[in-house]
N, CA, C and O of each residue as an XYZ file, in Angstrom:
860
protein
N     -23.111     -8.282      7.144
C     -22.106     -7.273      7.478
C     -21.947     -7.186      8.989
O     -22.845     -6.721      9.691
N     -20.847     -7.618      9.464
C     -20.553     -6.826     10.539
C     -20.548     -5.923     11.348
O     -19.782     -5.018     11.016
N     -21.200     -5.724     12.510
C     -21.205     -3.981     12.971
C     -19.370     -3.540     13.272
O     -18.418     -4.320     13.316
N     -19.373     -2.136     13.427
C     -18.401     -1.583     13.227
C     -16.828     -1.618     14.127
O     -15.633     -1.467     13.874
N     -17.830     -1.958     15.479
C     -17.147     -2.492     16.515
C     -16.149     -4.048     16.362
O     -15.179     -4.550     16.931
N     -16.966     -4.347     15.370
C     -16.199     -6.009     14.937
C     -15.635     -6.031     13.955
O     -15.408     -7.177     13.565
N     -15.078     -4.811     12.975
C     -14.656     -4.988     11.652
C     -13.248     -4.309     11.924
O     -13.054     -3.203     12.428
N     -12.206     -5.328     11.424
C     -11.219     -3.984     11.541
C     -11.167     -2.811     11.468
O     -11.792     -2.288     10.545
N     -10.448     -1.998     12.356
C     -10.630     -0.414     11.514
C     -10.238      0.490     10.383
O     -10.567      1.662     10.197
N      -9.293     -0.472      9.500
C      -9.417     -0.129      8.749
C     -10.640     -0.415      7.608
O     -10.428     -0.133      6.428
N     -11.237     -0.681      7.808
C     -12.365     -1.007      7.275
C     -13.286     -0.440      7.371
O     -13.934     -0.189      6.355
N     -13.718     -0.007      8.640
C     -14.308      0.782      9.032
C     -13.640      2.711      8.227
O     -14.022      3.611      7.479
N     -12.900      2.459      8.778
C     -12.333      4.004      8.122
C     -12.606      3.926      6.290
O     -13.344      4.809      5.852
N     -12.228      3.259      5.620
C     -12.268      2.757      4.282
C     -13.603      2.872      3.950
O     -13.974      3.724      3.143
N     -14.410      2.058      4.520
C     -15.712      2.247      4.050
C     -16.632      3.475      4.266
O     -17.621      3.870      3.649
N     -16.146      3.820      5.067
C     -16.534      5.672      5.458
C     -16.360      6.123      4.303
O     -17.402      6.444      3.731
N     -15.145      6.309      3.583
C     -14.288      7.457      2.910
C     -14.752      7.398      1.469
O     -15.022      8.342      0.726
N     -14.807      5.468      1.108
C     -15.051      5.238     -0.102
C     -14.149      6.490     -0.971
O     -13.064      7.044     -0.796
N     -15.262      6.582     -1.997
C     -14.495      7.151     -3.373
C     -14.100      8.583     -3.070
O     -13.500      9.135     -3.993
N     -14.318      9.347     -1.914
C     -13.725     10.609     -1.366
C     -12.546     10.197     -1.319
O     -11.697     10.828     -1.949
N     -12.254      9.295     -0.737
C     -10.412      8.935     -1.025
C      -9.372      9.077     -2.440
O      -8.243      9.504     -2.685
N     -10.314      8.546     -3.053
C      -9.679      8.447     -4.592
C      -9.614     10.073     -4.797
O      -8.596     10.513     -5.331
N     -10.510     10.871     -4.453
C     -10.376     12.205     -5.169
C      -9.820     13.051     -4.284
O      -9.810     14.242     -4.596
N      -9.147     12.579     -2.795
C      -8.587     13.700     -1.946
C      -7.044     13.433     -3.105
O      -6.366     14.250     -3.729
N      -6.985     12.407     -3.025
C      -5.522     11.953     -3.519
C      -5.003     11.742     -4.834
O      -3.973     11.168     -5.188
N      -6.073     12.417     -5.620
C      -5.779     12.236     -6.918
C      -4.579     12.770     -7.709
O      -4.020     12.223     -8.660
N      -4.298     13.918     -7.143
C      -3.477     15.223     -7.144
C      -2.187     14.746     -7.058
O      -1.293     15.433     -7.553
N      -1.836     13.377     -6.358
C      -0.769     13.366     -5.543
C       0.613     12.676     -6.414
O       0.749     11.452     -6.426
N       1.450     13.441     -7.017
C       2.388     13.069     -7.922
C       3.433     12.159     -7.294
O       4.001     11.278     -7.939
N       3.638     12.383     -6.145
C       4.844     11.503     -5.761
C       4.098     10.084     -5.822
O       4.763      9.075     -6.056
N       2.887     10.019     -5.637
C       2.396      8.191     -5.803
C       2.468      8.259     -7.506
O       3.507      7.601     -7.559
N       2.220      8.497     -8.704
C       2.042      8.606     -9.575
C       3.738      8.357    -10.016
O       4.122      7.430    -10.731
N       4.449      9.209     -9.526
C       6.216      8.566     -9.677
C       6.589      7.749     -9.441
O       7.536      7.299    -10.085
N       5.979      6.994     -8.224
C       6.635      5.800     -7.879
C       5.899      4.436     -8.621
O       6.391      3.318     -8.778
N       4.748      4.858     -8.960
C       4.075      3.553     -9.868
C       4.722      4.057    -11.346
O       3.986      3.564    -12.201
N       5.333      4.502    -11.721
C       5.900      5.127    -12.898
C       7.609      4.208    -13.070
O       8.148      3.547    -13.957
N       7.915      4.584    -11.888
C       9.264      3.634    -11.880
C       9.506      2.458    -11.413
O      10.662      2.060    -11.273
N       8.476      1.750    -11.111
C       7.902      0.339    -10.617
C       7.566     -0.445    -12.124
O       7.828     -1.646    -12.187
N       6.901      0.347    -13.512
C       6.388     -0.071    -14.230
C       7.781     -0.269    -14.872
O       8.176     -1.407    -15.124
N       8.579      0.891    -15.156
C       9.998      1.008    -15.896
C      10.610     -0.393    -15.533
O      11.170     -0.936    -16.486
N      10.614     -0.842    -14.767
C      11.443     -2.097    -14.086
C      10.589     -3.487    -13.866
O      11.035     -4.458    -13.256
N       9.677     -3.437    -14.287
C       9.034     -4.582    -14.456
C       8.994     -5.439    -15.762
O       8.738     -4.772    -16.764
N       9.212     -6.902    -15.982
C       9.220     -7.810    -17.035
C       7.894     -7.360    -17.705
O       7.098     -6.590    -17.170
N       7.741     -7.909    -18.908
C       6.014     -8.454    -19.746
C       5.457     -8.611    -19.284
O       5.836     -9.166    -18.252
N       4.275     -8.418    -19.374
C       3.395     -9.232    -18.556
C       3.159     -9.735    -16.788
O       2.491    -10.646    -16.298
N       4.025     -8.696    -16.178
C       4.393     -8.854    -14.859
C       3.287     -9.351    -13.548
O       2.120     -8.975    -13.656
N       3.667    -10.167    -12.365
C       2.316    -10.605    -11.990
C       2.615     -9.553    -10.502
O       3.576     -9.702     -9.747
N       1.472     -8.453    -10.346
C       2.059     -7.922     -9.938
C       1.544     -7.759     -7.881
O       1.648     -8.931     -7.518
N       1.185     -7.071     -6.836
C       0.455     -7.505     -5.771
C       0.181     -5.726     -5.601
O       0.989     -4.882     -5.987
N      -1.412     -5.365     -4.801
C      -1.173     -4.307     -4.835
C      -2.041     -4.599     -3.593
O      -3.134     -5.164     -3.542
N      -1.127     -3.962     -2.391
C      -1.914     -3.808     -0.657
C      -1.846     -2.894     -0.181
O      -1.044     -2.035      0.185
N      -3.717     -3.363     -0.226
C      -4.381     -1.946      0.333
C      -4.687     -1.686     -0.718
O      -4.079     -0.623     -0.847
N      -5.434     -1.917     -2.070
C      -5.574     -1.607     -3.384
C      -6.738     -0.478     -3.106
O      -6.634      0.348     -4.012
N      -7.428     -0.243     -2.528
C      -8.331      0.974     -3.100
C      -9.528      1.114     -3.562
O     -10.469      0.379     -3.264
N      -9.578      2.099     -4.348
C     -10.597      2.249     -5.217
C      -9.931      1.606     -6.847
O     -10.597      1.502     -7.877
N      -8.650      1.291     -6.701
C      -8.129      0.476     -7.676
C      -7.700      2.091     -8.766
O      -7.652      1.850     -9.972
N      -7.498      3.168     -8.467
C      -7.147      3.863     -9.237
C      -6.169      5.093     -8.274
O      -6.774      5.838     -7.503
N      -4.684      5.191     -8.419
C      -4.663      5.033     -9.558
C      -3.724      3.799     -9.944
O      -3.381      3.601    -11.110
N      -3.322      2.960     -8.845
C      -1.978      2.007     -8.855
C      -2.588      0.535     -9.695
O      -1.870      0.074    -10.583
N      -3.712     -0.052     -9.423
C      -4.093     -1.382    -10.461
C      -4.079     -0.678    -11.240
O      -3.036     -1.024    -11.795
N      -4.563      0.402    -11.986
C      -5.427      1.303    -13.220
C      -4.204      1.055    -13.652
O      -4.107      0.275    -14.599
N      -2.873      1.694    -13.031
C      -1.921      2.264    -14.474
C      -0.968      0.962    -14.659
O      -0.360      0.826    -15.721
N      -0.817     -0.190    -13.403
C      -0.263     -1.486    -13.676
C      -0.939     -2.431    -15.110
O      -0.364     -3.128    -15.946
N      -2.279     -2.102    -14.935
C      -2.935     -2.695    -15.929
C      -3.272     -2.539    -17.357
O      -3.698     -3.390    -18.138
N      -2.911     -0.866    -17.620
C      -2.871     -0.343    -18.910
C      -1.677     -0.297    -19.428
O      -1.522      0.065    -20.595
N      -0.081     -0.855    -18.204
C       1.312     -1.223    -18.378
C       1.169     -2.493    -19.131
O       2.172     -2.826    -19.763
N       0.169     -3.247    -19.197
C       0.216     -5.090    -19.421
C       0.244     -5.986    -18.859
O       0.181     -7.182    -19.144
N       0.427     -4.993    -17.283
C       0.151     -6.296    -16.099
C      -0.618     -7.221    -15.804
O      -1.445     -7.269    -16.714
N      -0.876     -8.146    -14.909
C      -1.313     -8.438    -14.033
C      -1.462     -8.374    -12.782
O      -0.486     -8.988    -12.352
N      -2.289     -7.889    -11.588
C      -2.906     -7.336    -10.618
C      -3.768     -8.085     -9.815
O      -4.940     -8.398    -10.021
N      -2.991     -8.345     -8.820
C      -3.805     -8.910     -7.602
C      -3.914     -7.373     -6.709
O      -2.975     -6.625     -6.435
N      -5.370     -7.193     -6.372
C      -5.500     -6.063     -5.289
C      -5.941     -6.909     -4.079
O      -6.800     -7.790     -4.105
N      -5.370     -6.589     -3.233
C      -6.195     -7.026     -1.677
C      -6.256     -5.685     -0.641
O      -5.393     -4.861     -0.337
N      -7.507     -5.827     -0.286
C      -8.029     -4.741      0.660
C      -9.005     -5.096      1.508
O      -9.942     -5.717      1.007
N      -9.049     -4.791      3.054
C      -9.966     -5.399      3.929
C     -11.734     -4.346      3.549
O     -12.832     -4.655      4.014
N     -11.508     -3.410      2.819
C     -12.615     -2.917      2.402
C     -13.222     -3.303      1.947
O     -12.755     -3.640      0.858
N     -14.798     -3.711      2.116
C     -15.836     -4.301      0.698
C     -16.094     -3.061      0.770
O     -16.972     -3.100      1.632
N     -15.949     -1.658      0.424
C     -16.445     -0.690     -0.467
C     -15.553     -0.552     -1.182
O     -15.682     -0.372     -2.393
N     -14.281     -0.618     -0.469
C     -13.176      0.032     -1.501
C     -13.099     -1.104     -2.547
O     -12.935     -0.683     -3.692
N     -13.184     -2.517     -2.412
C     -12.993     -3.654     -3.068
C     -14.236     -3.335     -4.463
O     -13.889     -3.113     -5.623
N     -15.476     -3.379     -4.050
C     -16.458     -2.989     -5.150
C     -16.028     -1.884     -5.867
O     -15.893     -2.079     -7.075
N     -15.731     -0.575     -5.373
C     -15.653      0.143     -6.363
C     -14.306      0.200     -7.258
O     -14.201      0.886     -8.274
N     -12.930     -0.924     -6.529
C     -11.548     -1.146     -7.073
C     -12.318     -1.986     -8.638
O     -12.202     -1.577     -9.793
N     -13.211     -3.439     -8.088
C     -13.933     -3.997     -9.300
C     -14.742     -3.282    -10.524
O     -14.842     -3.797    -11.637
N     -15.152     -2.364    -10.258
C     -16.088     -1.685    -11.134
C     -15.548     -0.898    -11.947
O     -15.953     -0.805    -13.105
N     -14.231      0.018    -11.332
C     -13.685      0.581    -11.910
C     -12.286      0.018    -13.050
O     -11.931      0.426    -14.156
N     -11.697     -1.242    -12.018
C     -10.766     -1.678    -12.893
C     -11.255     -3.360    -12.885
O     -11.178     -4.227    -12.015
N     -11.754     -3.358    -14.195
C     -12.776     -5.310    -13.856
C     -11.327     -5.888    -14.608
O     -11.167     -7.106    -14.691
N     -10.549     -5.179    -15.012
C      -9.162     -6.238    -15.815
C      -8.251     -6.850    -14.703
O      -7.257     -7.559    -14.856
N      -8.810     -6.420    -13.586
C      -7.563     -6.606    -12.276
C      -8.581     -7.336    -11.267
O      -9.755     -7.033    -11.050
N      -7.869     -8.312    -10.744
C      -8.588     -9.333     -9.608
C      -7.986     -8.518     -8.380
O      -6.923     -7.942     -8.152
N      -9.760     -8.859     -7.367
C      -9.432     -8.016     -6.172
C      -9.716     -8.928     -5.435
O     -10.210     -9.888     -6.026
N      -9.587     -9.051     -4.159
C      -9.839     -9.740     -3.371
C     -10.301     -8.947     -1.690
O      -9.440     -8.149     -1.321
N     -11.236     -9.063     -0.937
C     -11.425     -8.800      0.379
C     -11.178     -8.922      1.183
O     -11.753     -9.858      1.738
N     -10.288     -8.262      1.903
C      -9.378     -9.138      3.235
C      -8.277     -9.140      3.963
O      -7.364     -8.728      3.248
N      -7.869     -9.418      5.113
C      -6.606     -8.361      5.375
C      -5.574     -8.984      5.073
O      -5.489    -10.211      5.123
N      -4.927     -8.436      4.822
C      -3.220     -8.509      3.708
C      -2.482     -9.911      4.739
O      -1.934    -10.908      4.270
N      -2.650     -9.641      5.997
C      -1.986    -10.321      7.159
C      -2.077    -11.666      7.369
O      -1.251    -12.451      7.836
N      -3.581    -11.892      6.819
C      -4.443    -13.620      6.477
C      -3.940    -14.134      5.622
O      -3.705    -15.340      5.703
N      -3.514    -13.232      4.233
C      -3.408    -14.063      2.629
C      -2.208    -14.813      2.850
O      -1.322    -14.396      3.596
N      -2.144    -15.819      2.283
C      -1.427    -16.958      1.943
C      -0.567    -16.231      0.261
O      -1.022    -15.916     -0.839
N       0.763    -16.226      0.845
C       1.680    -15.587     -0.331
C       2.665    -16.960     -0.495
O       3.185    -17.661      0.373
N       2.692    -17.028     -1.663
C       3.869    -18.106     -2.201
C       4.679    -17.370     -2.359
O       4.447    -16.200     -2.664
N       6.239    -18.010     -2.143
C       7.867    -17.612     -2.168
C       7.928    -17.133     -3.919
O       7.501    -17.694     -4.928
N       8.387    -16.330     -3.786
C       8.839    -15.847     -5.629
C       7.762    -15.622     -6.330
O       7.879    -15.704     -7.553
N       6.619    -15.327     -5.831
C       5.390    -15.355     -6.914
C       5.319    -13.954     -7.537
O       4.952    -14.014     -8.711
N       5.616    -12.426     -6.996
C       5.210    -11.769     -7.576
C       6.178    -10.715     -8.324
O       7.114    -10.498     -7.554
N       6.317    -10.037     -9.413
C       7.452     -9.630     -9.665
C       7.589     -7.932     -9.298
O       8.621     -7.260     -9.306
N       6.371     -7.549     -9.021
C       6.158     -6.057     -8.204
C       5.170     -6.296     -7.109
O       4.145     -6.955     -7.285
N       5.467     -5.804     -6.099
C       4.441     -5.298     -5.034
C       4.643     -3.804     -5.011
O       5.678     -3.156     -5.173
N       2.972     -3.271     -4.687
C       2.773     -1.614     -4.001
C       2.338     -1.881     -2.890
O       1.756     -2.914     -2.560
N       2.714     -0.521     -1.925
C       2.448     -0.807     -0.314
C       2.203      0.561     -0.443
O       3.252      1.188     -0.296
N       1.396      1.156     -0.622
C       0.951      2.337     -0.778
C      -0.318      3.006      0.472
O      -1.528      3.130      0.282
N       0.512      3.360      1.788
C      -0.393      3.883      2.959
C      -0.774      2.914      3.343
O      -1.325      3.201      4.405
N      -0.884      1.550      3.126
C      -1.642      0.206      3.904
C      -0.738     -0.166      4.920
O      -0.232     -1.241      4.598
N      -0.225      0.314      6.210
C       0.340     -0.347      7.244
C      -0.041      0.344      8.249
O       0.125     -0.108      9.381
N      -0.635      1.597      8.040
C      -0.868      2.541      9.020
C      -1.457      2.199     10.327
O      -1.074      2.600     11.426
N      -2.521      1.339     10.044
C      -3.668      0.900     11.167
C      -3.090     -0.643     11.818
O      -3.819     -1.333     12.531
N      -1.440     -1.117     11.386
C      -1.319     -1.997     11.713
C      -0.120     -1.824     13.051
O       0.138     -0.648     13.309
N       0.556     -2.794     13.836
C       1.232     -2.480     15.042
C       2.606     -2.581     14.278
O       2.626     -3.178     13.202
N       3.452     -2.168     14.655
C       4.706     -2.492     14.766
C       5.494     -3.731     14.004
O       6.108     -4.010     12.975
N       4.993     -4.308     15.354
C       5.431     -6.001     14.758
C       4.679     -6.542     13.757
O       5.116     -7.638     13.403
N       3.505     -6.097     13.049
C       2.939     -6.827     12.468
C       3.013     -6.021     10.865
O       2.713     -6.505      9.774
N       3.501     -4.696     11.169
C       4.572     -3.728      9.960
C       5.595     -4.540      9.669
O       5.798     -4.838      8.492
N       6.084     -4.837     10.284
C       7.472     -5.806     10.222
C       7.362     -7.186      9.568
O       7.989     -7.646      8.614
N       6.311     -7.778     10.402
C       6.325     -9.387      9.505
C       5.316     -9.204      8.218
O       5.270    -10.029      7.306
N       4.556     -8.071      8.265
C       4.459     -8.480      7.000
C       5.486     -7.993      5.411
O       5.370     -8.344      4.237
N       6.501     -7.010      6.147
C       7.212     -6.611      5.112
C       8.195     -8.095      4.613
O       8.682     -8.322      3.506
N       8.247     -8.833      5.706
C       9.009     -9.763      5.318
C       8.393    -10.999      4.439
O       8.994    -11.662      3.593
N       7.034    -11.133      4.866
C       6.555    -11.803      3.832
C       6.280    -11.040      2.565
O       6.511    -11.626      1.507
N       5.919    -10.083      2.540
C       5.699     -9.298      0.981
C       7.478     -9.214      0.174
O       7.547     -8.824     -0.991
N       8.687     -9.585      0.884
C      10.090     -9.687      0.494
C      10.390    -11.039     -0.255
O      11.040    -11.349     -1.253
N       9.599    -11.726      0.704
C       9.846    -13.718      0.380
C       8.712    -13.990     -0.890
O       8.931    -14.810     -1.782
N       7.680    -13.299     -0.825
C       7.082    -12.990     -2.286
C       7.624    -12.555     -3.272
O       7.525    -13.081     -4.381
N       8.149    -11.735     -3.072
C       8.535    -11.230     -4.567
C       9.830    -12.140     -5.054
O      10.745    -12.596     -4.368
N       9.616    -12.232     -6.312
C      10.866    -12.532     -7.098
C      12.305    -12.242     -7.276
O      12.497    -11.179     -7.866
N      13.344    -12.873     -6.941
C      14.325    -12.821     -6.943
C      15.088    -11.636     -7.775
O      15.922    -12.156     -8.517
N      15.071    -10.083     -7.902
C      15.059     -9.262     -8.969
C      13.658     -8.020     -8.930
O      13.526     -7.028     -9.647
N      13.160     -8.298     -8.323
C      11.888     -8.111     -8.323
C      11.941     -6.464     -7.595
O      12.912     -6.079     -6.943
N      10.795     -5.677     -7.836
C      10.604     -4.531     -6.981
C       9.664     -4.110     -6.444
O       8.539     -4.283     -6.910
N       9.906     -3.399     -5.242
C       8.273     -3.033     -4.097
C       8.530     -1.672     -4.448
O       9.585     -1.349     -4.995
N       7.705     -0.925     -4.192
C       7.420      0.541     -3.630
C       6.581      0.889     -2.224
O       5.537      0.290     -1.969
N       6.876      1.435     -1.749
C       6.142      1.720     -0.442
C       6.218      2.913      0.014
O       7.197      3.654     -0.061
N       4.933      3.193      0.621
C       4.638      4.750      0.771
C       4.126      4.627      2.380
O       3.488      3.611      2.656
N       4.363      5.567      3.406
C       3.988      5.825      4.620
C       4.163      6.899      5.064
O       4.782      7.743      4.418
N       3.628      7.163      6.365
C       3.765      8.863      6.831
C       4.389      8.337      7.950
O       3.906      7.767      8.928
N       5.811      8.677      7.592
C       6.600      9.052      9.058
C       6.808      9.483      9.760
O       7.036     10.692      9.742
N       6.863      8.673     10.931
C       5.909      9.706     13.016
C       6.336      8.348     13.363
O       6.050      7.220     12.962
N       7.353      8.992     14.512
C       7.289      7.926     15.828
C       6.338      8.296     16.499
O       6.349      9.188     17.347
N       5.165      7.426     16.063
C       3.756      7.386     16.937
C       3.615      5.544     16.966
O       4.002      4.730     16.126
N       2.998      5.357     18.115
C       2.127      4.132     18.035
C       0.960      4.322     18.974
O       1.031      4.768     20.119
N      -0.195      3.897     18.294
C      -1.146      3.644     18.979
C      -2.288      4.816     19.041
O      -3.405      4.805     19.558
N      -1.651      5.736     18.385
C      -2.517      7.226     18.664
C      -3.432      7.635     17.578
O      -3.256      7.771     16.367
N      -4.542      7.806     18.410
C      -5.843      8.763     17.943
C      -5.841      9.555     16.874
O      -5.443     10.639     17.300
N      -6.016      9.632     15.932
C      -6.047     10.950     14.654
C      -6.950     10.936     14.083
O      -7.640      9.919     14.145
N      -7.289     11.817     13.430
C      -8.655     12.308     12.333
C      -7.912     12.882     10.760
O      -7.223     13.848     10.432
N      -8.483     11.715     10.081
C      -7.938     11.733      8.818
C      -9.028     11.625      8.201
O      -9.653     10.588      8.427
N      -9.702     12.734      7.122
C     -10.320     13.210      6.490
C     -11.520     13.711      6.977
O     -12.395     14.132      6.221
N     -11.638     13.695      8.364
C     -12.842     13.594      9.382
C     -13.440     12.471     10.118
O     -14.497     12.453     10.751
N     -12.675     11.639      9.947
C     -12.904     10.261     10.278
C     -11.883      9.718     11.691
O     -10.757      9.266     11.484
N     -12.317      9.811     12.768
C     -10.940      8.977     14.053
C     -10.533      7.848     13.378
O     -11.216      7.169     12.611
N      -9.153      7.649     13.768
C      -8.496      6.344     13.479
C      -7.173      6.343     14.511
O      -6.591      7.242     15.118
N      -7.018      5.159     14.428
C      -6.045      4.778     15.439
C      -4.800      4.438     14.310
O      -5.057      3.783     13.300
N      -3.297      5.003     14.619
C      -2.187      5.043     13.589
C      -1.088      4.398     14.131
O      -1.200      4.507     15.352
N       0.063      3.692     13.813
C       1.132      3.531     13.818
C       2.068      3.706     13.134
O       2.215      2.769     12.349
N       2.836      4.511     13.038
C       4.150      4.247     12.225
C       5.636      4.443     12.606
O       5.754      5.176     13.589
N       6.684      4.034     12.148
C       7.822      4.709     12.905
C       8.375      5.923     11.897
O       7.855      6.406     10.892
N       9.685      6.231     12.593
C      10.282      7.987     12.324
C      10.837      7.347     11.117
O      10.946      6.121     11.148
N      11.300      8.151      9.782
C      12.018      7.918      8.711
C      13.049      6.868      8.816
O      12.780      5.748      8.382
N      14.042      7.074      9.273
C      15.095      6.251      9.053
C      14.821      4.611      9.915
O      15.663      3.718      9.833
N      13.619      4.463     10.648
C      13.499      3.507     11.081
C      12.411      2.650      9.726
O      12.858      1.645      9.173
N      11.525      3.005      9.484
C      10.880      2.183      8.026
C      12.086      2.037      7.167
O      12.251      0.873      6.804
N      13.018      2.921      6.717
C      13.793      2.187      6.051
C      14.497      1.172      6.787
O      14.707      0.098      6.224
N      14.962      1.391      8.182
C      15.639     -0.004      8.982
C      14.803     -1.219      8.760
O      15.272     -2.341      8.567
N      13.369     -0.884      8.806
C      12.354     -2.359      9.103
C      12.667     -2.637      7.480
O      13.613     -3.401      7.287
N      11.972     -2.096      6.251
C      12.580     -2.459      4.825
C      13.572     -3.353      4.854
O      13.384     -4.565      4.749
N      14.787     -2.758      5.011
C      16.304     -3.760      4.645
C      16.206     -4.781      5.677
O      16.763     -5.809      5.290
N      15.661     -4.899      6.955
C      15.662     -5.749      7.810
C      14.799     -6.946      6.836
O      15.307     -8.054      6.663
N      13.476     -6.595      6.242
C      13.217     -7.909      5.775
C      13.482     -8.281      4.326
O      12.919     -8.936      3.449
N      14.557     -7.593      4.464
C      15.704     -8.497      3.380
C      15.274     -7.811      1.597
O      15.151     -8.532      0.607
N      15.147     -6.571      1.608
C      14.705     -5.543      0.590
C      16.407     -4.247      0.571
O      16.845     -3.655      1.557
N      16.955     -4.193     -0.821
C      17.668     -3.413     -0.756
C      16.695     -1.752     -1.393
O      16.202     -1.522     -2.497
N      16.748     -0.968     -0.244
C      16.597      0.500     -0.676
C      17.191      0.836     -1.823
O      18.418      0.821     -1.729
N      16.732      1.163     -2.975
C      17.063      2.232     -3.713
C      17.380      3.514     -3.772
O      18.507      3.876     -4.110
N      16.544      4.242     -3.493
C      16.075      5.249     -2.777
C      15.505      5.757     -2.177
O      14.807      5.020     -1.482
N      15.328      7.098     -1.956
C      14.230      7.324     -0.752
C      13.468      8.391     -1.216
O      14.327      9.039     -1.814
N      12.358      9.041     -1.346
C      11.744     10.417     -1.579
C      10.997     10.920     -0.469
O      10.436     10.040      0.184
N      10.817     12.237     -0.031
C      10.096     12.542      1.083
C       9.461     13.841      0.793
O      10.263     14.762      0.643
N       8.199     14.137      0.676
C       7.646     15.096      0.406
C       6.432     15.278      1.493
O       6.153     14.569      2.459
N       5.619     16.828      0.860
C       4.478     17.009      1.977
C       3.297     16.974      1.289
O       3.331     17.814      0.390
N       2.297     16.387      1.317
C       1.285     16.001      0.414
C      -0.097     16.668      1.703
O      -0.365     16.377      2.868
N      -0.658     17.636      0.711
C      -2.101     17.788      1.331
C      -3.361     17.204      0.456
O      -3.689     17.559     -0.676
N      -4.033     16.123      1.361
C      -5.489     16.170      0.610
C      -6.297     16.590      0.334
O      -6.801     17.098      1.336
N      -7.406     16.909     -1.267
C      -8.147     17.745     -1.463
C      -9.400     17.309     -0.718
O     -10.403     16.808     -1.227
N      -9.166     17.603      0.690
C     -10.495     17.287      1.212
C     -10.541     18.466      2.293
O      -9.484     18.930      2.721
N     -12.053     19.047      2.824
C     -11.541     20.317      3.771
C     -11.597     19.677      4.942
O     -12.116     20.436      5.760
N     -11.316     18.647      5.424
C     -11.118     18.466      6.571
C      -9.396     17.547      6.864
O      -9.050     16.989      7.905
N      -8.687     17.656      5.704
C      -7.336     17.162      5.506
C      -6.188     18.162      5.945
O      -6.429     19.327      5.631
N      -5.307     18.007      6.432
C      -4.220     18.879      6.691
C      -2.754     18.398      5.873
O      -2.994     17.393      5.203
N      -1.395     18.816      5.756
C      -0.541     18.419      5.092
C      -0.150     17.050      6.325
O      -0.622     16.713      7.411
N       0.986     16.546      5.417
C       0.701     15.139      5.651
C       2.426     14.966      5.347
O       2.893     14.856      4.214
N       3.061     14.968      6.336
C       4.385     13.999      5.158
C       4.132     12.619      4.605
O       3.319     11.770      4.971
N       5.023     12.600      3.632
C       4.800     11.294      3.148
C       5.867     10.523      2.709
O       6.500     11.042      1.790
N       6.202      9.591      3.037
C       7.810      8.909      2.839
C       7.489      7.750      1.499
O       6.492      7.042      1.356
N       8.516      7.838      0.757
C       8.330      6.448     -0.646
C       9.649      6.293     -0.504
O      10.571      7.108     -0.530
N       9.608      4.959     -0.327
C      10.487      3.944     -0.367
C      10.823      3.104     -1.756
O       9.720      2.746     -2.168
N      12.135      2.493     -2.920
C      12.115      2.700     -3.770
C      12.840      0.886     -3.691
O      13.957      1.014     -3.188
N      12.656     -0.164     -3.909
C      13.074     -1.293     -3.087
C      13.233     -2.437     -4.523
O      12.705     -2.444     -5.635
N      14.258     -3.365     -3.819
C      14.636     -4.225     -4.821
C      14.610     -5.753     -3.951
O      14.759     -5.756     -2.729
N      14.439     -6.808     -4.597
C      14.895     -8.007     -3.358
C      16.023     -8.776     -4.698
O      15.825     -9.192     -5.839
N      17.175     -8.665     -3.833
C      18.716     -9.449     -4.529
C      18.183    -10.005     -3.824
O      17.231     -9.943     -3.047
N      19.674    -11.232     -4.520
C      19.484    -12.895     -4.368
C      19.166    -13.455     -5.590
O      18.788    -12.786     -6.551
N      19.345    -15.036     -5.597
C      18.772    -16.103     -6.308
C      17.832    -16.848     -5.891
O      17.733    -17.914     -6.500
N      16.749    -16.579     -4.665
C      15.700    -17.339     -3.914
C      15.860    -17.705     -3.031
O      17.012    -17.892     -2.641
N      14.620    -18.036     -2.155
C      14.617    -18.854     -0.544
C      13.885    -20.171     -0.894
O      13.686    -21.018     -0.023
């Protein structure tokens, strides 16, 4: 294992939080809607990508009791062990989303559920475009973030420092359609975690399709 100084931070933050995460956020219906209408629109047997997977509950959990198939990737080995233990029907993998090697058209849903936070700008951006050139021609993402024109800044999320990026509302949806994802819709609510060191939180879900016939 790595000391802490050498592990990404999200990883570091992740492995702090472990399964306190799963239960600040258990509560939280607007994620529970959007894996709800992700499932509605998915083929048989769908192959599906889930970044930033977790503790694997509740987004592999309810893809997988849909009939899916579930790739989770997460730079956490805590969150990764306890995503395995809890959901062993769904393959996880360790590692940051940014490394994996994605084939064109392979998946027919992706979730992006809070996993961009700890990343920059530009690297929000290219990877939305590769998670676009992944998915299937027809295909649908969901994506969830807390919108703040912030970059680079200091916060304490659940008691834990972390360093955040994200942009203001209408700009995540600009970066979205920029890498070639038509918006559906949009939902925006205020979500507090059941944790006592959590405060309310906006939270933006993004509702996404990729037209076309392929690249």
């Amino acid at each position: 294992m790595k000391h802490d100084d050498q592990r990404p931070p999200a990883a570091v933050l992740f492995d702090a939080l472990g399964s306190d995460y799963e239960k600040a956020f258990a509560h939280a219906g607007a994620h529970r809607a959007a894996l709800e209408w992700l499932i509605e629109r998915l083929p048989p047997a769908a192959r599906t990508l889930d970044v930033g997977s977790g503790t694997g509950r509740p987004t592999a959990a309810a893809l997988i009791g849909a009939g899916h198939s579930v790739l989770g990737v997460d730079v956490s080995p805590v969150m990764v062990e306890l995503a395995a233990r809890q959901v062993p029907e769904a393959e996880f993998r360790c590692g940051d989303i940014r490394d994996l090697a994605l084939e064109a058209d392979s998946f027919d849903g992706v979730c992006v559920f809070f996993s961009l936070l700890q990343m920059s700008r530009a690297e929000q951006s290219a990877l939305m475009e590769r998670l676009a050139v992944a998915l299937r021609p027809g295909g649908h993402l969901v994506l969830a973030t807390v919108p703040a024109d912030v970059e680079d800044v200091e916060v304490v999320f659940m008691g834990q420092p972390v360093r955040a990026t994200s942009f203001a509302e209408e700009d995540v949806t600009g970066m979205v359609r920029a890498a070639g994802l038509t918006v559906l819709s949009q939902h925006s609510t205020v979500f507090t975690p059941d944790h006592p060191s959590a405060g309310a939180e906006p939270h933006l879900f993004l509702y996404c399709r990729r037209d076309g016939t392929g690249r």
